[in-house]
PyMOL Python script that loads the backbone (N, CA, C, O; Angstrom):
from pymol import cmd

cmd.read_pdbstr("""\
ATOM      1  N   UNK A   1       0.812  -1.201   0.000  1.00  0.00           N
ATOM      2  CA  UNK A   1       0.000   0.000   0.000  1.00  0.00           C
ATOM      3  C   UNK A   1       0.851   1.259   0.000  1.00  0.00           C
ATOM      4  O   UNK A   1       0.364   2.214  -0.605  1.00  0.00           O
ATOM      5  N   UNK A   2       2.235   1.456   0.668  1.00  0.00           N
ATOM      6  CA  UNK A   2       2.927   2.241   0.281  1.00  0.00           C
ATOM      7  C   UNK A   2       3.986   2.054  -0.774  1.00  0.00           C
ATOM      8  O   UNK A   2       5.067   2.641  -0.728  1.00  0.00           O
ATOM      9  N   UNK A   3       3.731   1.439  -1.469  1.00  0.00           N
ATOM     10  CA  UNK A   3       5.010   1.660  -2.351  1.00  0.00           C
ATOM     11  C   UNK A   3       5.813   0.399  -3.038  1.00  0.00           C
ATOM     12  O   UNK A   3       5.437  -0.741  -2.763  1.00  0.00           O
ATOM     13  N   UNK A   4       6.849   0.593  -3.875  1.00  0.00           N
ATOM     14  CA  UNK A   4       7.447  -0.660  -4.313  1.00  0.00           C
ATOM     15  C   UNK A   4       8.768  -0.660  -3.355  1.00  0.00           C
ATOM     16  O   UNK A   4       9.320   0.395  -3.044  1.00  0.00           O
ATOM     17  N   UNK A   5       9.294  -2.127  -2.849  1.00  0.00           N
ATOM     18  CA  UNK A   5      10.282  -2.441  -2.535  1.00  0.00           C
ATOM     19  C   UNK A   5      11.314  -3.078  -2.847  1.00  0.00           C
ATOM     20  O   UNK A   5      11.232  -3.579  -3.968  1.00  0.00           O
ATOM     21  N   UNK A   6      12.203  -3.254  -2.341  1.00  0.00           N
ATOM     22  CA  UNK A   6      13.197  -4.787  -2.904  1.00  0.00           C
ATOM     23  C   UNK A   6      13.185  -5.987  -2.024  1.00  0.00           C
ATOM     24  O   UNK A   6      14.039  -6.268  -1.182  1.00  0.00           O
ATOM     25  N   UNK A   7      12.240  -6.581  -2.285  1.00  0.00           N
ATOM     26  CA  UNK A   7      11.956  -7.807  -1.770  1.00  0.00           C
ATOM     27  C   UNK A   7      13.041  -8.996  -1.392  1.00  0.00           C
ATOM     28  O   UNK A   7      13.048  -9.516  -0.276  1.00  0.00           O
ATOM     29  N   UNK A   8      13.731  -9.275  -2.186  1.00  0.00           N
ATOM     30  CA  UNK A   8      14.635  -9.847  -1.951  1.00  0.00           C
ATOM     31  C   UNK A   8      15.533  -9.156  -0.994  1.00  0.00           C
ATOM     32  O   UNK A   8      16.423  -9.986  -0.808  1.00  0.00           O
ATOM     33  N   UNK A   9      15.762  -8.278  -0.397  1.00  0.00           N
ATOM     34  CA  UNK A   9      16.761  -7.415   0.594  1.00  0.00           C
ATOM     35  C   UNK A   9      18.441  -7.430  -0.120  1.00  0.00           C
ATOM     36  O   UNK A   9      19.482  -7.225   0.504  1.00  0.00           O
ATOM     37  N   UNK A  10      18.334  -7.666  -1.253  1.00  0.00           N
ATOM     38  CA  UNK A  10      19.795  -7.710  -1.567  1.00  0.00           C
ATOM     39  C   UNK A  10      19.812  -7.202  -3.230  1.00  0.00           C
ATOM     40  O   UNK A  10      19.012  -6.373  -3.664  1.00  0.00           O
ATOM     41  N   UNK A  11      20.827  -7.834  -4.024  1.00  0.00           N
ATOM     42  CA  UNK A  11      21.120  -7.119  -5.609  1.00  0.00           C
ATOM     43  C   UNK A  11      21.101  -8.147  -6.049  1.00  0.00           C
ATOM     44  O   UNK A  11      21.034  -9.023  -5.187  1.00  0.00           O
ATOM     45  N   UNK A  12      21.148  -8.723  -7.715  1.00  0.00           N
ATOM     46  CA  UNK A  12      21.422  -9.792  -8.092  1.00  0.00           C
ATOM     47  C   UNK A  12      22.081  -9.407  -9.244  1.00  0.00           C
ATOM     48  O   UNK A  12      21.132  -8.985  -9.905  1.00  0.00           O
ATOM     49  N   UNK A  13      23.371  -9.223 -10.151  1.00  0.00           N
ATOM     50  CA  UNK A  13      23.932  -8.445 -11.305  1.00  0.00           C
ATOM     51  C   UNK A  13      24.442  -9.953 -12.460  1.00  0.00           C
ATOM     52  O   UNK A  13      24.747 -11.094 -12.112  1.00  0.00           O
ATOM     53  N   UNK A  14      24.393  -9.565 -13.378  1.00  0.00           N
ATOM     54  CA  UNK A  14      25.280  -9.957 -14.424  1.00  0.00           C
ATOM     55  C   UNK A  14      26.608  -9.991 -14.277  1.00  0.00           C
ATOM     56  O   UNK A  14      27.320  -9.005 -14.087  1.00  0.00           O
ATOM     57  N   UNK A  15      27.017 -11.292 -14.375  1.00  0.00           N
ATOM     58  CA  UNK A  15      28.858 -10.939 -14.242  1.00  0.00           C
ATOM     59  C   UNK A  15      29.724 -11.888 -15.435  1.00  0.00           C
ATOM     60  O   UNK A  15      30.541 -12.807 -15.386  1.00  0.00           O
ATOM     61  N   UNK A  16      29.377 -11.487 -15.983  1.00  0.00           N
ATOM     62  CA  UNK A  16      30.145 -12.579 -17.413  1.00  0.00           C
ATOM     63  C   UNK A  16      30.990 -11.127 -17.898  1.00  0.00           C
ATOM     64  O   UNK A  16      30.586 -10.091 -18.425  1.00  0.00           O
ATOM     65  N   UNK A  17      32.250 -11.550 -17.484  1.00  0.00           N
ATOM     66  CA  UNK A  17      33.531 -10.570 -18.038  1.00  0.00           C
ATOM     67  C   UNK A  17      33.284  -9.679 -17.019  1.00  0.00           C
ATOM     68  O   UNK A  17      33.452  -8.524 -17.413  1.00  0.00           O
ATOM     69  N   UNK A  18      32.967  -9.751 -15.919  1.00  0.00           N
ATOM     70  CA  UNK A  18      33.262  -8.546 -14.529  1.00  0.00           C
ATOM     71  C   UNK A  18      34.591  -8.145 -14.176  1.00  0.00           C
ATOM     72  O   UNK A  18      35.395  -8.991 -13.784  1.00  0.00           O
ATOM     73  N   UNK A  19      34.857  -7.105 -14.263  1.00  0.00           N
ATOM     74  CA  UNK A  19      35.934  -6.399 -13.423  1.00  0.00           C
ATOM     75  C   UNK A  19      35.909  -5.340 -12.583  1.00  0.00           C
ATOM     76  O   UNK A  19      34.948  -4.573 -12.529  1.00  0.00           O
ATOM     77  N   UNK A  20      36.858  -5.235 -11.942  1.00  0.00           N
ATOM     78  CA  UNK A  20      36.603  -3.549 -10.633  1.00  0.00           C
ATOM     79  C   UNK A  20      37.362  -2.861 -11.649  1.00  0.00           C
ATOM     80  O   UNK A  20      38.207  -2.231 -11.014  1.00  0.00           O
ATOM     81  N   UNK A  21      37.549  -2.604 -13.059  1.00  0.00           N
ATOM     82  CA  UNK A  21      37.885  -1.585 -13.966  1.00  0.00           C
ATOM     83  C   UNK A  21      36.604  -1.382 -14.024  1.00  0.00           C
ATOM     84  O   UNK A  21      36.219  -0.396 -13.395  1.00  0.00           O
ATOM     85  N   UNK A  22      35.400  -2.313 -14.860  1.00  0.00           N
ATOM     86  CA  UNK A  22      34.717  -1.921 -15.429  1.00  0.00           C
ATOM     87  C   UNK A  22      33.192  -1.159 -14.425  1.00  0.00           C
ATOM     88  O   UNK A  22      32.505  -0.147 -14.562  1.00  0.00           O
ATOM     89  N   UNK A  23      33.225  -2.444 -13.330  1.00  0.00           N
ATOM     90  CA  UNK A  23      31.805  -2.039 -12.396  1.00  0.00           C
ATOM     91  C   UNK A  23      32.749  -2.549 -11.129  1.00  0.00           C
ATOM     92  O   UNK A  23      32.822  -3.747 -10.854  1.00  0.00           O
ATOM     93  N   UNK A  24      33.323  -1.732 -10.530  1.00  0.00           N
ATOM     94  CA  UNK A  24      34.150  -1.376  -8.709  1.00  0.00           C
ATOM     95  C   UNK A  24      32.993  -1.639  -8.341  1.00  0.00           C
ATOM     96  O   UNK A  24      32.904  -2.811  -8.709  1.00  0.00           O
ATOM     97  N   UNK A  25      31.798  -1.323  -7.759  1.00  0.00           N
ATOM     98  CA  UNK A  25      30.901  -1.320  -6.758  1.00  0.00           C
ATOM     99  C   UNK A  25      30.629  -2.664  -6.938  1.00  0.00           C
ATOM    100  O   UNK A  25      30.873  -3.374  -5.962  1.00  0.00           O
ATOM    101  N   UNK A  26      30.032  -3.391  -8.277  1.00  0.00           N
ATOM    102  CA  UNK A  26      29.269  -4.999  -7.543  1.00  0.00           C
ATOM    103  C   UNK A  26      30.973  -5.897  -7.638  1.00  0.00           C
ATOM    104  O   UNK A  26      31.066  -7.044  -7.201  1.00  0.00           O
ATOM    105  N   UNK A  27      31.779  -5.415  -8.048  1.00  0.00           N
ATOM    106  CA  UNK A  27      32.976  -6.486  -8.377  1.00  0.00           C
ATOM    107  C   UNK A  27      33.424  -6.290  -6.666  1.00  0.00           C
ATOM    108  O   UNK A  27      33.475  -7.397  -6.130  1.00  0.00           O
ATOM    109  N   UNK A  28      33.642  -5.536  -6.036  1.00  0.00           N
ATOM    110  CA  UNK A  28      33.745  -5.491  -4.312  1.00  0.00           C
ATOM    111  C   UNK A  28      32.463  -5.774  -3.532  1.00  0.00           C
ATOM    112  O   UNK A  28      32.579  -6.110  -2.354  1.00  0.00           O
ATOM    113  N   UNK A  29      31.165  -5.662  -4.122  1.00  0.00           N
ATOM    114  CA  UNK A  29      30.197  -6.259  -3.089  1.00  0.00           C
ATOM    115  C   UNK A  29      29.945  -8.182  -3.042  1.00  0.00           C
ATOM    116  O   UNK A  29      29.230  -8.895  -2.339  1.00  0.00           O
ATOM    117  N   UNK A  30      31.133  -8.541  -4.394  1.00  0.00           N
ATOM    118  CA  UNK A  30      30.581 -10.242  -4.222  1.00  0.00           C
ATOM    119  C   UNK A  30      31.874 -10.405  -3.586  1.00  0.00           C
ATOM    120  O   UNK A  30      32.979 -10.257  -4.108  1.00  0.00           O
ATOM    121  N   UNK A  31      31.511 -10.823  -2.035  1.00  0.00           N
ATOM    122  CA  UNK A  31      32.152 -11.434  -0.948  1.00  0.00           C
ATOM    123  C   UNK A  31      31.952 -12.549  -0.289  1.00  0.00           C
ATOM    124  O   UNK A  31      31.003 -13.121  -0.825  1.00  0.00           O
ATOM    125  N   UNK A  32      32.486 -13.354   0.888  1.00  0.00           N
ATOM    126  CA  UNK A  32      31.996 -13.932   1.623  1.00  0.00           C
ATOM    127  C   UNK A  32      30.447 -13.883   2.027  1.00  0.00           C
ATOM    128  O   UNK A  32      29.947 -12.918   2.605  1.00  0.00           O
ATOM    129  N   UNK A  33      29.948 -14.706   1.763  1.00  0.00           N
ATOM    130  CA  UNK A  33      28.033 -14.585   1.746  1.00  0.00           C
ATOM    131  C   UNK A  33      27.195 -14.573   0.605  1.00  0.00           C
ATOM    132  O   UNK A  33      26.058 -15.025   0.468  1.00  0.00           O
ATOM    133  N   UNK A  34      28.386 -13.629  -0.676  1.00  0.00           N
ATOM    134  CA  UNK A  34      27.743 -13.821  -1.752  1.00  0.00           C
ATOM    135  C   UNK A  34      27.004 -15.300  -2.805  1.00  0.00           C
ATOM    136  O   UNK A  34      27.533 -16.378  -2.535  1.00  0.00           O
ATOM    137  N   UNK A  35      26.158 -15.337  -3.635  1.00  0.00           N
ATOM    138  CA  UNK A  35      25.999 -16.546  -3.958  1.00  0.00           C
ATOM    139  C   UNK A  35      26.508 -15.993  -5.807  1.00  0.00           C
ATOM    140  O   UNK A  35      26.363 -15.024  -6.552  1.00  0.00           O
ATOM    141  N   UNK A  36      27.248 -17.576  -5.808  1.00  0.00           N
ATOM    142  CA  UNK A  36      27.581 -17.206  -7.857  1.00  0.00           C
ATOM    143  C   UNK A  36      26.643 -18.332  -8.101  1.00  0.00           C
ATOM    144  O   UNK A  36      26.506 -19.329  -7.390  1.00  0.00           O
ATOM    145  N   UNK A  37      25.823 -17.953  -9.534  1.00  0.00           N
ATOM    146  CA  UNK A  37      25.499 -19.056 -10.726  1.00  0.00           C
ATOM    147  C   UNK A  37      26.243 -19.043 -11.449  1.00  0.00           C
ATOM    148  O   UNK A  37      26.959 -18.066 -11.669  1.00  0.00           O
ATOM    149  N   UNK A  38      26.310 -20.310 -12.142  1.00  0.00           N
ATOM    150  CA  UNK A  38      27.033 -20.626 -13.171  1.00  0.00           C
ATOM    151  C   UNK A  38      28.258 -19.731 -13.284  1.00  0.00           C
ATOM    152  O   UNK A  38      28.324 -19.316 -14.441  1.00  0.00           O
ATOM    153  N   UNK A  39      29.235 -19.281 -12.545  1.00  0.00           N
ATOM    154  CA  UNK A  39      30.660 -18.902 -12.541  1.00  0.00           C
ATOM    155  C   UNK A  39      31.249 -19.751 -11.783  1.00  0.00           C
ATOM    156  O   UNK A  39      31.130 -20.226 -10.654  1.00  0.00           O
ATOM    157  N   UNK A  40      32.349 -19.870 -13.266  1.00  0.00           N
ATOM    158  CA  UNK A  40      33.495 -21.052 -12.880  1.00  0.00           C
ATOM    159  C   UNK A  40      34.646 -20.079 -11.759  1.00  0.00           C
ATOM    160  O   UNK A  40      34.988 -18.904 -11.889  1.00  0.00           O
ATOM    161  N   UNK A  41      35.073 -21.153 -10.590  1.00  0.00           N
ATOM    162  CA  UNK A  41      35.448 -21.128  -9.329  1.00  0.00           C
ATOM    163  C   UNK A  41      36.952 -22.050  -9.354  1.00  0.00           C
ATOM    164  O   UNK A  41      36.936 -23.262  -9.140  1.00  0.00           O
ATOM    165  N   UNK A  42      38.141 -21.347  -9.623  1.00  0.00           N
ATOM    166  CA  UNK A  42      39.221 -21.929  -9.096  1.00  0.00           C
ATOM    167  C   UNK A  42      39.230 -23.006  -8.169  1.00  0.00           C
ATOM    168  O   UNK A  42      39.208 -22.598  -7.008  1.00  0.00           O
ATOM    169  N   UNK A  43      39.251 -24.053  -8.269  1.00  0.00           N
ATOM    170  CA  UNK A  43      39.200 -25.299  -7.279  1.00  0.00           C
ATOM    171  C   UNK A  43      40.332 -24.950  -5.895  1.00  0.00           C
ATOM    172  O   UNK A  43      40.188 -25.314  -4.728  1.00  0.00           O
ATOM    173  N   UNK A  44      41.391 -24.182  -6.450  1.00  0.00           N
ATOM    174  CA  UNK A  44      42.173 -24.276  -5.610  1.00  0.00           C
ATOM    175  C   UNK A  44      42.853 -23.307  -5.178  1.00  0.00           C
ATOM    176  O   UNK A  44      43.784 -23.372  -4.376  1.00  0.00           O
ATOM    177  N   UNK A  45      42.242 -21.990  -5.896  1.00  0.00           N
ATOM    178  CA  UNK A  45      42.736 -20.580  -5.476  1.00  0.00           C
ATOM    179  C   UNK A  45      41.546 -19.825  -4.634  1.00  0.00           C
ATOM    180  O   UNK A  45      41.588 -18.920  -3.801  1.00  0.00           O
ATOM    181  N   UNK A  46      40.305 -20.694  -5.287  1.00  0.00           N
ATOM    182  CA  UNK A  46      38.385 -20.540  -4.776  1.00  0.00           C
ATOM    183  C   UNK A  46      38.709 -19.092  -5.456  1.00  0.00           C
ATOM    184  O   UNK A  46      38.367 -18.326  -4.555  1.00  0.00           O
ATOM    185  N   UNK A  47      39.096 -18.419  -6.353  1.00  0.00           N
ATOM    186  CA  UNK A  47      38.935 -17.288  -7.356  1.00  0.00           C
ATOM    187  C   UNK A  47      38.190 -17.416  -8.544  1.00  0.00           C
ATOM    188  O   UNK A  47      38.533 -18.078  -9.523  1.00  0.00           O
ATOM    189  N   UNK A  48      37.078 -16.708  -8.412  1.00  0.00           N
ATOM    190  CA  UNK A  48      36.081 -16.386  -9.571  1.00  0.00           C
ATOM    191  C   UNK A  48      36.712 -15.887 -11.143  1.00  0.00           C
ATOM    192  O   UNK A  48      37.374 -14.897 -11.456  1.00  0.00           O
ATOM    193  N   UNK A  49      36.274 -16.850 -11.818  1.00  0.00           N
ATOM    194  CA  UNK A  49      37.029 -16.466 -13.765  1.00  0.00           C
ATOM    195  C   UNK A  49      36.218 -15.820 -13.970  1.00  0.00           C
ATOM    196  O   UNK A  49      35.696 -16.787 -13.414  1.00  0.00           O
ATOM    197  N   UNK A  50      35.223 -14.891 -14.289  1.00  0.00           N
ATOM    198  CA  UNK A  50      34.237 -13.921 -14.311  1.00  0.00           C
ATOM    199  C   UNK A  50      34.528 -13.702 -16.132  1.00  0.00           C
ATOM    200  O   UNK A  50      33.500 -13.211 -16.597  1.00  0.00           O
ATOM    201  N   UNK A  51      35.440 -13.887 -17.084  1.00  0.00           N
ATOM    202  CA  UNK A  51      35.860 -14.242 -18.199  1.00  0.00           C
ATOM    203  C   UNK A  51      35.433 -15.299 -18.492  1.00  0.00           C
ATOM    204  O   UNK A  51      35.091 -15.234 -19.672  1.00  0.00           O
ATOM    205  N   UNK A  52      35.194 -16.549 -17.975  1.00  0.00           N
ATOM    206  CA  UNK A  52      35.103 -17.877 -18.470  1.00  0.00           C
ATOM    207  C   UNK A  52      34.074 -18.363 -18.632  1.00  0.00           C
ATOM    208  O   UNK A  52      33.504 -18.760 -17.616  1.00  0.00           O
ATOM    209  N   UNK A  53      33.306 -18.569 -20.118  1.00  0.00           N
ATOM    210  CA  UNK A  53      31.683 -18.119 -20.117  1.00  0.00           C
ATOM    211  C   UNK A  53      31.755 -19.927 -20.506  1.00  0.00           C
ATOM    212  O   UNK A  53      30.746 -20.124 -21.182  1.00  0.00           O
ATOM    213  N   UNK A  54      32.535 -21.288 -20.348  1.00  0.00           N
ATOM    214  CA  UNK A  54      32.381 -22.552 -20.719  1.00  0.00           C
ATOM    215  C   UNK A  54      30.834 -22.940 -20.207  1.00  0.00           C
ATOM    216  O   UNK A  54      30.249 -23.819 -20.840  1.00  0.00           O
ATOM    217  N   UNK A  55      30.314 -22.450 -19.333  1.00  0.00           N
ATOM    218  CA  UNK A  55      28.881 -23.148 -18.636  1.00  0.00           C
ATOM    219  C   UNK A  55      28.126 -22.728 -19.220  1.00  0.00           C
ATOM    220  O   UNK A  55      27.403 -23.500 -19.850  1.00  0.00           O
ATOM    221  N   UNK A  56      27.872 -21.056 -19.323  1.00  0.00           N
ATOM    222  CA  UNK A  56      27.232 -20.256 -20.097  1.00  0.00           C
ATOM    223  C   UNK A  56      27.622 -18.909 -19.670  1.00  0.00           C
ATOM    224  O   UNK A  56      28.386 -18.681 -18.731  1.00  0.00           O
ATOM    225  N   UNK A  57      27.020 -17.973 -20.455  1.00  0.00           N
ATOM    226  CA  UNK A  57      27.636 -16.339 -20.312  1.00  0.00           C
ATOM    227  C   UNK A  57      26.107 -16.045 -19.203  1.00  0.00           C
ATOM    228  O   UNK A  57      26.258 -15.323 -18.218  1.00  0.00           O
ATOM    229  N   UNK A  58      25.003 -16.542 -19.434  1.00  0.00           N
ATOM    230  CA  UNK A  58      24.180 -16.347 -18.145  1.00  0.00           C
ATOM    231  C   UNK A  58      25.073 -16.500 -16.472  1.00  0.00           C
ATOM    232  O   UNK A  58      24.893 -17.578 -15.905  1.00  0.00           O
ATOM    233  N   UNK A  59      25.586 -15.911 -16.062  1.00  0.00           N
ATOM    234  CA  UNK A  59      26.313 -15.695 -15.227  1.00  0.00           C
ATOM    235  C   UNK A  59      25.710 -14.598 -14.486  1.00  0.00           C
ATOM    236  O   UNK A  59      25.459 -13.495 -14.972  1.00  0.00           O
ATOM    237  N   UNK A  60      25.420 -15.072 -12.893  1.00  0.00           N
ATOM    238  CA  UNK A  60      25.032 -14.129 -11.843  1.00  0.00           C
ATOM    239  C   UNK A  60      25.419 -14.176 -10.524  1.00  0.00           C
ATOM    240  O   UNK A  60      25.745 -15.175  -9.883  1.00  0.00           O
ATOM    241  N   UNK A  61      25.367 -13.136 -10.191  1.00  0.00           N
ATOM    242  CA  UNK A  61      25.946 -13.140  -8.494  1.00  0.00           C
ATOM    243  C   UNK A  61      24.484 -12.709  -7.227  1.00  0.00           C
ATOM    244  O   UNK A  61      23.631 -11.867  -7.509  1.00  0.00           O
ATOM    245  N   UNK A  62      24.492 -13.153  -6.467  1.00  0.00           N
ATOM    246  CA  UNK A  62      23.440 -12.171  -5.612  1.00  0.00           C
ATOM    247  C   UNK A  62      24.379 -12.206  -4.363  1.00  0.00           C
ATOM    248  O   UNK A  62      25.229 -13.004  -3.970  1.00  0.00           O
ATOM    249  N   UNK A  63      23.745 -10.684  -3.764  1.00  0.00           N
ATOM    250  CA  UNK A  63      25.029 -10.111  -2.930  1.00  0.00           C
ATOM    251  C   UNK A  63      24.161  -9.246  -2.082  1.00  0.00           C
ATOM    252  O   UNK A  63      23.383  -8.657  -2.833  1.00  0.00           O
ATOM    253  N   UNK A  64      23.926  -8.856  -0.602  1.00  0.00           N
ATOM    254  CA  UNK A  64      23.998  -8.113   0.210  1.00  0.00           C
ATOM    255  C   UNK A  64      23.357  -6.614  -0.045  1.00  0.00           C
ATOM    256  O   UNK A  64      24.370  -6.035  -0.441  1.00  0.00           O
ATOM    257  N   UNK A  65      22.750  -6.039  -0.058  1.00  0.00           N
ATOM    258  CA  UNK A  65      22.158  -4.960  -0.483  1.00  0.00           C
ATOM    259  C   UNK A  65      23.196  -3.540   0.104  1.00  0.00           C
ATOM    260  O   UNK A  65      23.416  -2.411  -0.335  1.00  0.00           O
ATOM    261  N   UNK A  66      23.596  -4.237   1.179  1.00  0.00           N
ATOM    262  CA  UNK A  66      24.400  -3.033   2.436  1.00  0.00           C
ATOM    263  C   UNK A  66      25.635  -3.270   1.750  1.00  0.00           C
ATOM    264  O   UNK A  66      26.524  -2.714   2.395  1.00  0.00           O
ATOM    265  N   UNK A  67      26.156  -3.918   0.605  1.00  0.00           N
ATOM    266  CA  UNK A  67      27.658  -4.112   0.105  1.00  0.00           C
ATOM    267  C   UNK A  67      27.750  -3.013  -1.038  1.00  0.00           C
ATOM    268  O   UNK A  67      28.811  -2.766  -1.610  1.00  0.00           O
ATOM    269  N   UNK A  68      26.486  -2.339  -1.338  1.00  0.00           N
ATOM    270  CA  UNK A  68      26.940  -1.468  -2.570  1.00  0.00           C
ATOM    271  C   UNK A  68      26.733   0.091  -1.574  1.00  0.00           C
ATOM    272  O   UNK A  68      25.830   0.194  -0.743  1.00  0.00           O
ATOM    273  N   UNK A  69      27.720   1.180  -1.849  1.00  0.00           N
ATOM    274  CA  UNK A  69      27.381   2.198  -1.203  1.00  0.00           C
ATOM    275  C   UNK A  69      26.232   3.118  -1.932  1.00  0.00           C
ATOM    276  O   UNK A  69      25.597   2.977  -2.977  1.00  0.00           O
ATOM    277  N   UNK A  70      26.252   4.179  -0.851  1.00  0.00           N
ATOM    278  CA  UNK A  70      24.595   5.385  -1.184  1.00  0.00           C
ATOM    279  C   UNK A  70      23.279   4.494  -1.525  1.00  0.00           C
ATOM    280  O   UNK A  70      22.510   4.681  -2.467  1.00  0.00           O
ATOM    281  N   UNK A  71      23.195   3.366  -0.420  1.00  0.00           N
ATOM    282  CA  UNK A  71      21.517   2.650  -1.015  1.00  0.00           C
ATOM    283  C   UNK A  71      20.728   3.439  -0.292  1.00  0.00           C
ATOM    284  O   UNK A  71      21.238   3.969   0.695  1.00  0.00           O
ATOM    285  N   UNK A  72      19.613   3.649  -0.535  1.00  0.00           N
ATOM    286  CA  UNK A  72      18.467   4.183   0.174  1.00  0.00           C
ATOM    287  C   UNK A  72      17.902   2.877   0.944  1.00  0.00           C
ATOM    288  O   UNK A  72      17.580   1.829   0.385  1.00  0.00           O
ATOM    289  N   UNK A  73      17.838   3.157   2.443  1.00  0.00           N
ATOM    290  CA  UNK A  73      17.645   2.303   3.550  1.00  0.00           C
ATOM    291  C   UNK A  73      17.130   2.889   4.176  1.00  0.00           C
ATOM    292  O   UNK A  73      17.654   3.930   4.571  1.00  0.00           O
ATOM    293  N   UNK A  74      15.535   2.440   4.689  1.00  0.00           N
ATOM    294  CA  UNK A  74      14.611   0.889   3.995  1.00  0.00           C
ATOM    295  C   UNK A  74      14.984   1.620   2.051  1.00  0.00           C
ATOM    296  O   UNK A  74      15.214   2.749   1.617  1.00  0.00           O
ATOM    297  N   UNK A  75      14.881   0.453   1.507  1.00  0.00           N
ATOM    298  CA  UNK A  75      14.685   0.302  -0.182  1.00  0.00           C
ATOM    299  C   UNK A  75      13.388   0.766  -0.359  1.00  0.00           C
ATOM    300  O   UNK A  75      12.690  -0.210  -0.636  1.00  0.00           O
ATOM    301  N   UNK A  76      12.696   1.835  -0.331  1.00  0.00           N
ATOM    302  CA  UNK A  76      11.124   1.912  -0.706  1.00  0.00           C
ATOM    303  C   UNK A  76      11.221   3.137  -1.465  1.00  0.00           C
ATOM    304  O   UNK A  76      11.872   4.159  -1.250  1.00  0.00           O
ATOM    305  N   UNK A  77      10.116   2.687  -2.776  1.00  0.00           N
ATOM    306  CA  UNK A  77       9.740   4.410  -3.600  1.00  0.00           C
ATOM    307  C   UNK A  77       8.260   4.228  -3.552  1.00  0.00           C
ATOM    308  O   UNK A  77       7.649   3.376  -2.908  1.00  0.00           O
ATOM    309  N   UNK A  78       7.696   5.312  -4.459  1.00  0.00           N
ATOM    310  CA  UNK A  78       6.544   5.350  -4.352  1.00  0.00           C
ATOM    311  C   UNK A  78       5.864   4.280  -5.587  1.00  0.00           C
ATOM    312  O   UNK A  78       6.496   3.434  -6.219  1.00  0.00           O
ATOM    313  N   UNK A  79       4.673   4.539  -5.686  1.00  0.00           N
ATOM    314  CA  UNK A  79       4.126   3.390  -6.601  1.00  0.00           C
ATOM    315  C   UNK A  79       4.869   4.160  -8.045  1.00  0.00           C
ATOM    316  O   UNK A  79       5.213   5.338  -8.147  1.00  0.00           O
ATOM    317  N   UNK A  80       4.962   3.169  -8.979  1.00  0.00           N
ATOM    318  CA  UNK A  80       5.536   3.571 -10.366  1.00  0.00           C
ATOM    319  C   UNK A  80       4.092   4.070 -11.448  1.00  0.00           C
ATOM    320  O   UNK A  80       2.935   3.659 -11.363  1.00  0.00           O
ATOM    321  N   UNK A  81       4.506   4.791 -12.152  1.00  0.00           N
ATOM    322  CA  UNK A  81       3.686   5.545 -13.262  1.00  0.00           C
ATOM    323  C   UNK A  81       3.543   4.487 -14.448  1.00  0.00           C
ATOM    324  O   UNK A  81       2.528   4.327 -15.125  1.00  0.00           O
ATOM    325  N   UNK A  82       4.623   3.867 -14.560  1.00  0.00           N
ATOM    326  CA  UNK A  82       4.783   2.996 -15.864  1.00  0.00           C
ATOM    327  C   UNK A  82       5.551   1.505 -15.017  1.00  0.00           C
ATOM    328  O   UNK A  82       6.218   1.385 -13.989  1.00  0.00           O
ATOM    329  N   UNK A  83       5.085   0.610 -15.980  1.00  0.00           N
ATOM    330  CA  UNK A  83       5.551  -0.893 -15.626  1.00  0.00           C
ATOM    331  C   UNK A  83       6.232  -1.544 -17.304  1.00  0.00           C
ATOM    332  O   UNK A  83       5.447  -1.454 -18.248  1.00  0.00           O
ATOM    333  N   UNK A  84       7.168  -1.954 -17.493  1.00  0.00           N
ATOM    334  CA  UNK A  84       7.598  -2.369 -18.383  1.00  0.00           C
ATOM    335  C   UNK A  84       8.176  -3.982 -18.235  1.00  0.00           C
ATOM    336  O   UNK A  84       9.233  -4.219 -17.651  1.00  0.00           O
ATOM    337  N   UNK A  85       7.249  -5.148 -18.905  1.00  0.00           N
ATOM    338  CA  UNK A  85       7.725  -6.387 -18.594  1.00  0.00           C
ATOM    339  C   UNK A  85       8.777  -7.013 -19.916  1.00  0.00           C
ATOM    340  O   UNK A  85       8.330  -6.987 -21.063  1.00  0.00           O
ATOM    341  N   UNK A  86       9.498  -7.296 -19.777  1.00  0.00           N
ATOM    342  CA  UNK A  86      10.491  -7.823 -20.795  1.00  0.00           C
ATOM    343  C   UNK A  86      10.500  -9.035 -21.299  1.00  0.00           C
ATOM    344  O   UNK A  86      11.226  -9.835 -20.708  1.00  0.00           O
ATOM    345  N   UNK A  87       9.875  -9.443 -22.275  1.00  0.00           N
ATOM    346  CA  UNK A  87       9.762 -10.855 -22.202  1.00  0.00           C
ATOM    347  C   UNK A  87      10.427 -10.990 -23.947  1.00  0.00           C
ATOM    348  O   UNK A  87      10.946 -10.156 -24.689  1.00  0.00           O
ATOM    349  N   UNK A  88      10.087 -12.545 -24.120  1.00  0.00           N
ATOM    350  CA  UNK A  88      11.041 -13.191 -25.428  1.00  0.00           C
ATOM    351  C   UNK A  88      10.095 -14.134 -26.342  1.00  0.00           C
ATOM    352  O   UNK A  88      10.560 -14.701 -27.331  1.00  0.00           O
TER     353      UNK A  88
END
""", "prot")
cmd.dss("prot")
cmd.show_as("cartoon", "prot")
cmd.util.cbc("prot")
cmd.orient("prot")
């Protein structure tokens, strides 16, 4: 009744070819806690190839909402004017 939120309490980004050149804020918010899909994981360094699209380039991270700085906390706006669904 007031408004839209982020339900999930956290972010979820694209990371196929991620770097802290290209996006610093989510390439430092996937930490300890974070969850990866389909990114291949050094067996033995446990370092993310964020380049290595062999599984697929659908590649995602979900991460902490409090890991990216300037969030608006609580996450709430008002209701939206327009809704745009993306489909295929």
């Amino acid at each position: 009744a007031n408004g839209v939120f982020n339900i999930e309490g956290g972010c979820y980004a694209k990371c196929i070819n991620l770097s802290r050149e290209k996006e610093p804020q989510i390439f430092d918010a996937i930490r300890f806690g974070a969850v990866l899909e389909n990114v291949v994981v050094n067996s033995e360094t446990r370092v993310a190839d964020y380049d290595d699209s062999t599984l697929t380039e659908n590649t995602r991270a979900a991460y902490q909402l409090q890991a990216i700085d300037n969030i608006v906390d609580p996450s709430i706006a008002g209701h939206p004017n327009t809704i745009v669904f993306l489909t295929a």
